[in-house]
C-alpha positions as CSV (number, residue, x, y, z in Angstrom):
1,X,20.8,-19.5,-3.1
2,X,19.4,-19.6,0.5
3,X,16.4,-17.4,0.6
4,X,15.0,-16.6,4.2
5,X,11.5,-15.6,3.7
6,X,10.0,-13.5,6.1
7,X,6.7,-12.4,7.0
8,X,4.9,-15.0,4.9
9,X,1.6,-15.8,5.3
10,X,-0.3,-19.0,4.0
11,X,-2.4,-16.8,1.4
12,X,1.3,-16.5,-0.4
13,X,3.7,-19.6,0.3
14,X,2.0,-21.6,-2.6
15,X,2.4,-19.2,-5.6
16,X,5.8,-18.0,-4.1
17,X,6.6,-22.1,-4.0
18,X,5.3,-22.8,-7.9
19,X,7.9,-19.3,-8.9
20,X,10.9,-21.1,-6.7
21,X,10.2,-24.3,-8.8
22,X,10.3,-22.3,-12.1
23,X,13.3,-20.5,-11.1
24,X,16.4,-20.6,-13.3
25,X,18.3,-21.1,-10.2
26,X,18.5,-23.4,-7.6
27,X,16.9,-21.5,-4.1
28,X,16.3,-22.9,-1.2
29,X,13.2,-21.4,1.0
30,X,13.5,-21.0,4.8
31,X,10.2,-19.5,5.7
32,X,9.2,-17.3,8.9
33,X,6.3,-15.6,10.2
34,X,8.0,-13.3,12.3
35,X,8.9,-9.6,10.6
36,X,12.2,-9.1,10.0
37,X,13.6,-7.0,12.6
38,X,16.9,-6.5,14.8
39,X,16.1,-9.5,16.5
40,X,14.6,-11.6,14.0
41,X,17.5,-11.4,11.6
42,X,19.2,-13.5,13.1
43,X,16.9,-16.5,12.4
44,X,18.5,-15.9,8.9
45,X,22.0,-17.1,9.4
46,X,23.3,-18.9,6.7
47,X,21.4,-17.2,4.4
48,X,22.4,-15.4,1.0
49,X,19.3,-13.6,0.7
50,X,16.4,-12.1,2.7
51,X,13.0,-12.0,0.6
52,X,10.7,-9.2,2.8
53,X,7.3,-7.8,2.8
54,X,5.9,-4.4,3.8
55,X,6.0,-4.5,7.4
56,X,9.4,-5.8,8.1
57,X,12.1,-3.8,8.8
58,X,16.0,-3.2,7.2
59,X,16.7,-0.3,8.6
60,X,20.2,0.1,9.6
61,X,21.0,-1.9,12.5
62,X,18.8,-5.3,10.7
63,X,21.6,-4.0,8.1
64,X,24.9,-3.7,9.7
65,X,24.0,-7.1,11.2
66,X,22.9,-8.8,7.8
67,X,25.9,-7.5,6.2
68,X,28.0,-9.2,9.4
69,X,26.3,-12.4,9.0
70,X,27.7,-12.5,5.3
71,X,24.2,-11.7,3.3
72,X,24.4,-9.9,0.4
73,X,20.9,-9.2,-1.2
74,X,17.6,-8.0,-0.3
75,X,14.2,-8.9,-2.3
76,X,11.2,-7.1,-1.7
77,X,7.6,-9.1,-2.3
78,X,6.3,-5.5,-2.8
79,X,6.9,-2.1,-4.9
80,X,7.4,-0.1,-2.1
81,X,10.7,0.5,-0.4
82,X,10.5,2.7,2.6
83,X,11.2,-0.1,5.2
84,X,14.9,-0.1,4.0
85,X,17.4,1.9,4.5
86,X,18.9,2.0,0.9
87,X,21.5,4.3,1.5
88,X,22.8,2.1,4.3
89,X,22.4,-0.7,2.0
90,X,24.3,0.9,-0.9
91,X,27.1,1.6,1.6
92,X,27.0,-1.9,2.6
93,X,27.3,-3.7,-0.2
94,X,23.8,-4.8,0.0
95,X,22.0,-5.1,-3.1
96,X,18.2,-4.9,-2.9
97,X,15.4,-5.2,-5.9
98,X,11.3,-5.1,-5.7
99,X,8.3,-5.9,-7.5
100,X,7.5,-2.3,-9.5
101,X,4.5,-3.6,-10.8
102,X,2.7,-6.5,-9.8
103,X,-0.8,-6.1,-10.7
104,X,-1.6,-2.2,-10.5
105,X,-5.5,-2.5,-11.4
106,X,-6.1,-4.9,-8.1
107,X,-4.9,-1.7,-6.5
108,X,-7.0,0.6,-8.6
109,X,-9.7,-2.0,-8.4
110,X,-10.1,-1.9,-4.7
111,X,-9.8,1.8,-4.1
112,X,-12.7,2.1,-6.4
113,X,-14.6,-0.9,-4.2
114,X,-13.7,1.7,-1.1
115,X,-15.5,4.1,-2.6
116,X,-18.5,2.4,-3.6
117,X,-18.8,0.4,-0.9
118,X,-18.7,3.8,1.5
119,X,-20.9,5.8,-0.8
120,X,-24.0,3.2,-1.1
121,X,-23.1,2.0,2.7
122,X,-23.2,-1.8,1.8
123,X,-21.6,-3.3,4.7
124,X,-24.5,-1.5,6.9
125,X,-26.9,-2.9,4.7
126,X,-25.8,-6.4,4.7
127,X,-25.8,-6.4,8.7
128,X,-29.8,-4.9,8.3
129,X,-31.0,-7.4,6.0
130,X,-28.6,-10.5,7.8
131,X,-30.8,-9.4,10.7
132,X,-34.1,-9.1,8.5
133,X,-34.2,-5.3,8.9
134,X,-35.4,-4.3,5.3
135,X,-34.9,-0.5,6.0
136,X,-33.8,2.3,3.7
137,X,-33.8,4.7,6.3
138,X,-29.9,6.1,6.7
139,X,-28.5,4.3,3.8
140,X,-28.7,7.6,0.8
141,X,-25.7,7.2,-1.2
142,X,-24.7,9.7,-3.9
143,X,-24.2,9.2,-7.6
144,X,-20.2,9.1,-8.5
145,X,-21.0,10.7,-11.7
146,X,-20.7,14.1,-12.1
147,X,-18.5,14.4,-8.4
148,X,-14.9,15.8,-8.9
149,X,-12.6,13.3,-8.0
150,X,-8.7,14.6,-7.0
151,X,-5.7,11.9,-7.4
152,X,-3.0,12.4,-5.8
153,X,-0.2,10.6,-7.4
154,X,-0.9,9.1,-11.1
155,X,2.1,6.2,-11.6
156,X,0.2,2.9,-12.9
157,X,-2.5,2.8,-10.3
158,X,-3.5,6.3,-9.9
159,X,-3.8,6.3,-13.4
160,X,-5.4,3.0,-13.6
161,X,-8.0,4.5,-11.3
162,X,-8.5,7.5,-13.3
163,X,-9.9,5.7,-16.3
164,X,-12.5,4.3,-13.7
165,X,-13.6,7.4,-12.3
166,X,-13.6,8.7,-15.9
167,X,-15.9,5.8,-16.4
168,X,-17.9,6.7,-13.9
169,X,-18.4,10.1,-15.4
170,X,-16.0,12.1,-12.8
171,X,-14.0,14.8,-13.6
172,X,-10.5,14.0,-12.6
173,X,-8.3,16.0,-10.7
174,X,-4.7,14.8,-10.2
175,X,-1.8,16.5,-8.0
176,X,1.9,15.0,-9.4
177,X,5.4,16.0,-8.1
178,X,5.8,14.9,-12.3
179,X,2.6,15.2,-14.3
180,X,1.8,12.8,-17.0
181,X,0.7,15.3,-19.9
182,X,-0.8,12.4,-22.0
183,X,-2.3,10.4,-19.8
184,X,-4.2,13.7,-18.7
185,X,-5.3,14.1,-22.4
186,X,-6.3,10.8,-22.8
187,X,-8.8,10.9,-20.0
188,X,-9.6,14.4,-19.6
189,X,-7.8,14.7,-16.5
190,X,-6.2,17.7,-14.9
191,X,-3.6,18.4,-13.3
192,X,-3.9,21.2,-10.7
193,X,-2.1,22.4,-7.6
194,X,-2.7,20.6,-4.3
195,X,-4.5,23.1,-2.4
196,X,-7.1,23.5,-5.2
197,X,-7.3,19.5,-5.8
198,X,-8.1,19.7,-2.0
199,X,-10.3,22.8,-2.8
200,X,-12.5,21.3,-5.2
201,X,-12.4,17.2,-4.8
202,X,-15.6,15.2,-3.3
203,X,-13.4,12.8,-3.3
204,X,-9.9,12.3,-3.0
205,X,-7.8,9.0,-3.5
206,X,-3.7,8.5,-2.6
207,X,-1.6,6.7,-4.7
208,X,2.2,8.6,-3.8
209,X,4.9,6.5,-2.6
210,X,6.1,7.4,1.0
211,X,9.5,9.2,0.9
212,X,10.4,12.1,3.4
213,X,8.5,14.5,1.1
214,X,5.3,12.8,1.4
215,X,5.0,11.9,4.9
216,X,1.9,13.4,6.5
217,X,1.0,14.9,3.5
218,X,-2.6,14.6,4.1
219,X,-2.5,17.0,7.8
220,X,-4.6,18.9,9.5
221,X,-4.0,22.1,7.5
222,X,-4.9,20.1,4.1
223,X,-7.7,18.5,5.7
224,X,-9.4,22.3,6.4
225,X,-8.4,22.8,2.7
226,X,-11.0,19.8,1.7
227,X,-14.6,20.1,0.8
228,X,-17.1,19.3,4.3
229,X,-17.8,15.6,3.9
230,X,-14.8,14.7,1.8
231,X,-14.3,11.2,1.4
232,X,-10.6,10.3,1.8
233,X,-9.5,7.3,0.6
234,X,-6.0,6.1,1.0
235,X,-4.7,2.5,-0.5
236,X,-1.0,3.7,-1.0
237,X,1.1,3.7,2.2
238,X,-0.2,4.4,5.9
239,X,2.3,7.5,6.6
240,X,0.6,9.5,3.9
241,X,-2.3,10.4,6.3
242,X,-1.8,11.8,10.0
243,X,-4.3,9.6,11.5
244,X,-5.1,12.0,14.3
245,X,-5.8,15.1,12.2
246,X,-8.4,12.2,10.2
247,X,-10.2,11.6,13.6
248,X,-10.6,14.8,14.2
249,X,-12.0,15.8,10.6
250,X,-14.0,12.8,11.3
251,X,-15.5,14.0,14.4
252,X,-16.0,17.9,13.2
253,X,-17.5,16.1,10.0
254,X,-14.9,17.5,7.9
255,X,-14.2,14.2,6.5
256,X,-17.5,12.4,5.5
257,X,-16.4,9.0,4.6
258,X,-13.1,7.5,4.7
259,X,-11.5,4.3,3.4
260,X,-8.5,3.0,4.3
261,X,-6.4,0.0,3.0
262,X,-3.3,1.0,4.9
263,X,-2.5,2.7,8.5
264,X,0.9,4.5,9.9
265,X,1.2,2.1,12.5
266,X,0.1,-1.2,10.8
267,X,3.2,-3.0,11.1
268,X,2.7,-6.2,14.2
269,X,-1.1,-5.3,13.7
270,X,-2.1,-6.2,9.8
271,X,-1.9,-9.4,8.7
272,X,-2.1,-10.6,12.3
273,X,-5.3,-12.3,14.0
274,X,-6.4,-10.2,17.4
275,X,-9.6,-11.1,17.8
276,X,-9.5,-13.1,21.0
277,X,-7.4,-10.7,22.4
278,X,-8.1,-6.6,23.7
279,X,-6.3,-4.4,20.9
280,X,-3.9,-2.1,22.1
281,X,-4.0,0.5,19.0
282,X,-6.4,2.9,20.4
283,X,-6.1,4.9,17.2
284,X,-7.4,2.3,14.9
285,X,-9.8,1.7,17.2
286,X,-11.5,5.4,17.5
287,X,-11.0,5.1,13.6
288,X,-13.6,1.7,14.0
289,X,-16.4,3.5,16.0
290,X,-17.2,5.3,13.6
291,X,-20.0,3.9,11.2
292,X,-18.8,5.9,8.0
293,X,-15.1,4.4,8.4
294,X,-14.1,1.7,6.0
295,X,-10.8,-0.4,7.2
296,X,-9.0,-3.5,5.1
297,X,-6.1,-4.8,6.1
298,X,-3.4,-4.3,3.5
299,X,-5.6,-6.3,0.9
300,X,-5.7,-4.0,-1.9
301,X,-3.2,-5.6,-3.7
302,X,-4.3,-9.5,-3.2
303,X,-5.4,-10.9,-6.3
304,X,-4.1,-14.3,-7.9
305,X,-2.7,-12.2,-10.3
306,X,-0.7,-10.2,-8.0
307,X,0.5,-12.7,-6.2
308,X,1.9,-14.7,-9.0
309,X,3.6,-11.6,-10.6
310,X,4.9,-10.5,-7.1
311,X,6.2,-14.6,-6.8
312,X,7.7,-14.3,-10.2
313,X,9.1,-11.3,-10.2
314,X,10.9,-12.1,-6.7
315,X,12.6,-14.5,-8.0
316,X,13.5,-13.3,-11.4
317,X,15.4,-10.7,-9.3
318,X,17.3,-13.5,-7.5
319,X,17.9,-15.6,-10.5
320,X,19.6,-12.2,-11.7
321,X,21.8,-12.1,-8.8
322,X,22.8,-15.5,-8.7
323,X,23.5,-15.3,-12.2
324,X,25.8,-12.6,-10.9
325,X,24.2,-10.4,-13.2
326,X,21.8,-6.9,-12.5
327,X,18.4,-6.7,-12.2
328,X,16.4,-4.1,-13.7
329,X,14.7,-3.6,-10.6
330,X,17.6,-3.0,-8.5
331,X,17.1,0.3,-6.1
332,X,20.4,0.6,-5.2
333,X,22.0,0.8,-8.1
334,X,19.5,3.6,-8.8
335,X,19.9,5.2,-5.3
336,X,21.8,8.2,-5.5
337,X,23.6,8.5,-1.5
């Protein structure tokens, strides 16, 4: 197969590469930096499949115009799927597959690093001692255990990130459209409604996918709901969190520390160098004056791990199709339209 690979970055070529080579079938890698988009799909021509990341775009018109340019498939380098249309794609003809589960405890991992590294203000206190101030003053932390921590969403990572916190000696919280009864027992976790997760949490950590339902789900009104000086971290998807309603919980001191891994309006600004240049986001970068704001750039899941099952797992799901068989992690086969 021809395999037009978009958005790649040099961080992922070589393990994406080393899968291609272990591939049952024979691919072929065209690779692009540009995200896909209406006018970037056509760099794909003469493709059989696109092979996307979280910032590109198949909505419907990237769609219509991949199905008139004769491609077929769609693999995602990532678990979630709310840059595609899948109901256009089903309608199409347009198979698409992603990675479910690449490496779930780099996630959880990093989300606890957040956290830490928000709570005991390390990147403050690196600058200080870099510039041989040896000062304590300003840099009190709090112990994790004994804190209540609320989860919102418990799939693999939210779970994964439960046992942590257990760890740490927190009691868990957890808000699930579909609560997990045993994993609950196993760590002691409960599950609760969200207002009183929100009610109760000094410290609250997203792991939901973003579907319709979820959008904004952290708001202004749930924000009021929240213990003053919450800290709000969110390693899950961008368009969870109404970023304005955060600065202003930030600026009443609502919100007490917050960590971020993802942003709504990421897409053309992550994974992109702008440091020689004047950024044009004003909203991320009211979010970066303030000193107890913690921002990475999509990195939570970038581990060699991850990006070897992400590699492998890609192309498993195109050896499937040309095979002309299923994959197991086919969404539109599952897609009910």
């Amino acid at each position: 197969m021809n395999i037009a690979v978009f958005d790649t970055h040099e961080f992922e070529r070589k393990p994406l590469m080393e899968a291609c080579e272990h591939a049952n079938g024979k691919h072929q890698l065209s690779f692009f930096e540009a995200n896909l988009n209406e006018k970037t799909i056509e760099l794909a021509q003469g493709s059989d499949a696109l092979a996307i990341f979280v910032n590109d775009t198949a909505s419907l018109p990237v769609l219509e115009r991949w199905a008139a340019i004769g491609g077929r498939y769609i693999a995602l380098r990532a678990a979630g799927y709310n840059n595609v249309d899948l109901q256009a794609a089903k309608r199409l003809g347009i198979r698409v597959a992603n990675v479910p589960s690449y490496s779930p405890h780099a996630v959880a991992e990093h989300t606890i690093a957040l956290m830490l590294a928000l709570n005991r203000k390390l990147i403050r206190a690196n600058t200080r001692v870099r510039d041989f101030n040896f000062s304590l003053n300003g840099l009190v932390g709090f112990d994790m255990s004994g804190k209540t921590a609320g989860i919102i969403g418990t799939g693999k990572i939210g779970q994964i990130t439960a046992k942590i916190l257990d760890g740490f000696g927190c009691k868990v919280l957890c808000y699930d459209a579909y609560p997990n009864a045993a994993f609950a027992e196993r760590y002691g976790a409960q599950y609760v409604d969200m207002e009183t997760l929100c009610r109760q949490s000094d410290i609250i950590t997203l792991h939901a996918p973003l579907v319709p339902e979820t959008k904004y789900l952290i708001n202004e009104e749930r924000i009021m709901q929240m213990k003053r000086g919450v800290m709000l971290i969110n390693t899950s998807r961008g368009g969870l969190v109404n970023t304005k309603a955060v600065i202003n919980g930030l600026k009443s001191g609502q919100i007490g520390y917050l960590g971020l891994d993802v942003y709504e309006l990421e897409q053309g600004l992550f994974f992109h160098d702008f440091s020689d240049t004047v950024l044009q986001d004003d909203m991320i970068t009211r979010l970066l004056s303030f000193p107890n704001v913690l921002i990475t750039s999509h990195q939570a899941f970038l581990t060699e791990t991850a990006l070897k099952n992400i590699a492998d797992t890609t192309f498993y799901n195109l050896d499937c199709w040309a095979a002309g068989k299923e994959t197991e992690n086919e969404l539109t086969s599952k897609f009910n339209s």
